[in-house]
N, C-alpha and C positions, 0 to 999 in steps of 0.2 A: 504494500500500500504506500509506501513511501519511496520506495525506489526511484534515482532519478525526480524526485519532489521534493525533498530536504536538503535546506542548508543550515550548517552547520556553525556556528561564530561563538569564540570564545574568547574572552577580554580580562581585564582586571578592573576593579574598581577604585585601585591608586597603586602607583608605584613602589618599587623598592626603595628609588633614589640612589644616589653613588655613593654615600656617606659607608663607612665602620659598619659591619655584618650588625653587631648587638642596634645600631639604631633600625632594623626590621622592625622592630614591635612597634614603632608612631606611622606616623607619617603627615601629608600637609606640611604644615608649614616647619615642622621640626625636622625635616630633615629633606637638605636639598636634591629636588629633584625627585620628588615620589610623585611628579605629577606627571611622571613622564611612562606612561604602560603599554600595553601589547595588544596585539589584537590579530587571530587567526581565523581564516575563513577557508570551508569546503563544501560544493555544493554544485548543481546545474547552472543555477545562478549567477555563480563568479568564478574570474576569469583563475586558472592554473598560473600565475606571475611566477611564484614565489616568493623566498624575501622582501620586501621592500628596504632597500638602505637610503632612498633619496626621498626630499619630501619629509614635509612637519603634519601632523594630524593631532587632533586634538580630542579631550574625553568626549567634549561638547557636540562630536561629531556622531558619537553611536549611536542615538536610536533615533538622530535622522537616517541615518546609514541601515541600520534594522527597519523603521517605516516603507522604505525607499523599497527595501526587498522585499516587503510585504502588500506592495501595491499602495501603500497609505503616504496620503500630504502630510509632513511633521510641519506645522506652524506652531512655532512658541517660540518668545521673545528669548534671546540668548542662546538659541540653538544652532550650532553649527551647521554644516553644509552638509550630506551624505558625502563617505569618500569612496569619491568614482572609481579608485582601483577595484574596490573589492563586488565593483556593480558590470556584467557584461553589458 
């Protein structure tokens, strides 16, 4: 039933950041750069890239980015753009 119908997207809701392994346990503003996260996608839907290394994306961008795959307009003030890598 799902075959070829499911995508798959998996993310974080805040970074590690660069800082000293023991600063893991905060994040925001305690430790720089935990606002910086991941995001993997498999699916009919989007495209086989691979890594991305070039290009900035942002948290703000996911669930225009999940709307967008789901047929749905994401309007909400402060919302990012969908990122079109991960959209064929």
């Amino acid at each position: 039933a799902y075959k070829d119908k499911t995508t798959l997207i998996i993310t974080t809701d805040h970074g590690r950041g660069t800082e000293y392994e023991g600063a893991w346990k905060d994040h925001w503003t305690q430790v720089e750069n935990s606002d910086q996260i991941w995001m993997a996608a498999i699916g009919p839907d989007t495209s086989a890239t691979g890594e991305a290394k070039s290009g900035q994306f942002y948290q703000n961008q996911v669930a225009a980015t999940l709307a967008k795959l789901l047929g749905l307009n994401y309007v909400l003030e402060g919302a990012g753009k969908p990122i079109e890598a991960f959209l064929k």
